[in-house]
C-alpha positions, 0 to 999 in steps of 0.5 A: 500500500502506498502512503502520501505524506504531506509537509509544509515548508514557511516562506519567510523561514524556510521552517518545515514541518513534520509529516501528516499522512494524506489520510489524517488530513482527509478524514481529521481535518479538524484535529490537524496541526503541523508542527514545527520543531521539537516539542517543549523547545522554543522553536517548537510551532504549530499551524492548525489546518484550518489556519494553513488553508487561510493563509496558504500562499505563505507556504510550500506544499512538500509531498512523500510517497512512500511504499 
């Protein structure tokens, strides 16, 4: 079975997230948040779904299949 992952990468600060599957986004949407960074650091981010979508063009969409 394939997997499709998706991460986004910030323009302004070429931060990327961590992976989502495909699957979680389409039947999550609402639970969804991309993080950025490591948990309990002060980098560490988080972008709702909801919010990517909003503000979409501020960000590149990175796509991994894997098998």
């Amino acid at each position: 079975m394939i997997k499709i992952f998706i991460q986004i990468r910030d323009k302004e600060t070429s931060k990327i997230s961590d992976a989502v599957s495909l699957q979680d986004i389409v039947y999550r949407q609402n639970e969804i948040e991309f993080e950025f960074g490591e948990y309990g650091t002060e980098e560490y981010e988080t972008l709702s779904y909801k919010d990517f979508l909003f503000y979409k063009d501020n960000y590149d969409l990175l796509v991994q299949i894997k098998d």
